[in-house]
N, C-alpha and C positions, 0 to 999 in steps of 0.2 A: 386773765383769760382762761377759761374752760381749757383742759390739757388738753383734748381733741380738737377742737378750734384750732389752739394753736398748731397743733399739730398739720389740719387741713389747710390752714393759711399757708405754712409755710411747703409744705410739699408743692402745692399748687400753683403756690408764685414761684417755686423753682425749676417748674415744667412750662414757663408760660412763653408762648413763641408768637411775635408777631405777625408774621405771615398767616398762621392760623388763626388768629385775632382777627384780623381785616378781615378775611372772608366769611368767619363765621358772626362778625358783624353785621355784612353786607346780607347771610342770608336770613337776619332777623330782621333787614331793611332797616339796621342803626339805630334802634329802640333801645337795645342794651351793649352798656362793655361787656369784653371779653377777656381774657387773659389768654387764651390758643389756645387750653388741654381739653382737646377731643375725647370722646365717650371712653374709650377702652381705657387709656391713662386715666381717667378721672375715677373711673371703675376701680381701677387695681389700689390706685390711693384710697379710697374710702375702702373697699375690703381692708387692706392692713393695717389700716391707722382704728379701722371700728373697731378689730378684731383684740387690737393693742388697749385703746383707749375706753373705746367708744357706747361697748356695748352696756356701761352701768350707770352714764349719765341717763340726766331727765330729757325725754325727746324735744319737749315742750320747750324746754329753756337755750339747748344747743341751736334748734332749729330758728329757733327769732333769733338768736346774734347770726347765724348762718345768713337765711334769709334776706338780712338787713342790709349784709355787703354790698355793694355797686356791680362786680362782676358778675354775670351768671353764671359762671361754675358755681360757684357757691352757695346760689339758690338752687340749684339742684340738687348739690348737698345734702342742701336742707330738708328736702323732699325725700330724699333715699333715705336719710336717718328717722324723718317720720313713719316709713313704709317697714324699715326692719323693728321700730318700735312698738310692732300689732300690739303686741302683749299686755304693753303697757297707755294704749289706748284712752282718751278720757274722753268725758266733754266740752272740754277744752278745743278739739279739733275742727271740730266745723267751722267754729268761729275765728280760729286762726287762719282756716283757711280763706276765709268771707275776706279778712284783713288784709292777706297777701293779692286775694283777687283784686283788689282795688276797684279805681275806674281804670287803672293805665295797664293791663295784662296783656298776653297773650297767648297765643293756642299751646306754646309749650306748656304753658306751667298747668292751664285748664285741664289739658287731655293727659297729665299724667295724673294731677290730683283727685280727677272726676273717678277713674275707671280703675287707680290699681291703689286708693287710699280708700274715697267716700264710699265708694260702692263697696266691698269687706267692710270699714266701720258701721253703714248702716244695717248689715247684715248684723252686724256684732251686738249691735244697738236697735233693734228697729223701731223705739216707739221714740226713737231723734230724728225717722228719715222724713213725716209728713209736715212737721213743723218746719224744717228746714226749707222742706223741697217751695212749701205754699211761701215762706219770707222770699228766697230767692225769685220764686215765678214771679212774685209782686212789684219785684225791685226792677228799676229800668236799665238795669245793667246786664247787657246780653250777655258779656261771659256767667256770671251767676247763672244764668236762663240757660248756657252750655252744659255747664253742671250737670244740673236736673236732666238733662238727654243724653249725657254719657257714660252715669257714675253709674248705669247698669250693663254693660257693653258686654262686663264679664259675667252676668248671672245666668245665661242658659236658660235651662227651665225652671230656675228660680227667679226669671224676669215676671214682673208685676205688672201684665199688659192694658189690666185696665189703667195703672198708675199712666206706663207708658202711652195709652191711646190717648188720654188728657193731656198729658204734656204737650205731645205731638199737634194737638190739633188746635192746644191753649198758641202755639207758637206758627203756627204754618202761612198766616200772612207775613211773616215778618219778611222784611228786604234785607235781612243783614245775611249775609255771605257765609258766616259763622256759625247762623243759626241752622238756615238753610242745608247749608252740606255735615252739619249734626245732628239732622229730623232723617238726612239719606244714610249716615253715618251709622244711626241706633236701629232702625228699620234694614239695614243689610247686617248688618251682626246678628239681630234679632232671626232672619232667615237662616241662616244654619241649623237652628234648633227647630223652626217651625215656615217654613217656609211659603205655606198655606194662609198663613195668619197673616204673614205679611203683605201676600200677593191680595188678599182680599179684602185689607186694609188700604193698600194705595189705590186699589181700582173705587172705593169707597168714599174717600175722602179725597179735598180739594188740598195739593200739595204742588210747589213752586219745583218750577222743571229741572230743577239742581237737584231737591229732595229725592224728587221721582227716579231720576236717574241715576243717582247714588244708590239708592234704594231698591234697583230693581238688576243690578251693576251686575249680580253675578247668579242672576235666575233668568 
């Protein structure tokens, strides 16, 4: 086993408390194990063990045995050793991330990998972002479809609004809950930089009263 792997496995199984287990179970509504190490412990482990081990392996290769694990500590692991890995970026990534999304995800793993991986890699990359973005839109997998509405959350004024006005309006009949409060999600982040855009886009277009009201949350 990879020295940081083992390294992560075992710190992690020596922090694991049940009590914290059960609840952070319950608030994933028992979709995933747990082993109990809440964010901060889990943080301080991965800082010393990266710092020790971690930082000369392949992101690529640590990250799929991480990922793999049962627990979700681990898969979040996996995800912070992809994110400290800008550097060493390929592409490779999209598609491992397509793999983790699965059909059976959810909004943790989406809203971290959308907005603080995909959205800097395709900045990094950007003649990977419309081939991506068009597979995903086409695919009947809503989280993929989350993706593409989030993985600009952080770009400012380097948001692509006609990219976004498509997406938004390719998605806006949909019923799903997730897509829904990620059309209000990307439309009130997007207002901080442009507020005007926003407001003249939801009075414009026909958007489900979740979208709307996410989206207009704090103008």
């Amino acid at each position: 086993m990879n020295p940081f792997v083992k390294a992560i496995v075992e710190a992690l199984r020596d922090l694991a408390d049940v009590d914290n287990a059960f609840w952070m179970r319950k608030y994933m509504r028992e979709k995933y194990p747990f082993l109990g190490v809440k964010k901060p412990e889990r943080h301080e482990v991965f800082k010393a063990l990266y710092n020790q081990y971690g930082s000369s392996e392949d992101w690529f290769e640590v990250s799929t045995v991480l990922f793999a694990m049962p627990e979700r500590e681990f898969q979040y692991v996996a995800m912070e050793y992809v994110k400290k890995a800008k550097k060493s970026w390929d592409a490779r990534l999209p598609a491992l991330f397509e793999e983790w999304i699965g059909e059976e995800s959810w909004w943790d793993v989406v809203d971290f990998l959308g907005p603080q991986i995909l959205g800097p890699y395709f900045l990094q990359f950007p003649a990977e972002r419309d081939p991506w973005i068009q597979r995903w839109m086409n695919s009947e997998n809503f989280w993929l479809q989350r993706f593409c509405l989030v993985f600009s959350l952080g770009y400012k004024d380097k948001t692509d609004t006609v990219l976004l006005a498509k997406t938004i309006q390719a998605l806006s009949s949909s019923k799903e809950f997730f897509i829904q409060k990620a059309i209000g999600w990307a439309l009130r982040q997007y207002a901080r930089t442009d507020a005007e855009w926003v407001l003249d886009f939801v009075e414009n277009n026909a958007l489900a009263p979740l979208s709307k009201r996410e989206a207009l949350k704090h103008l």
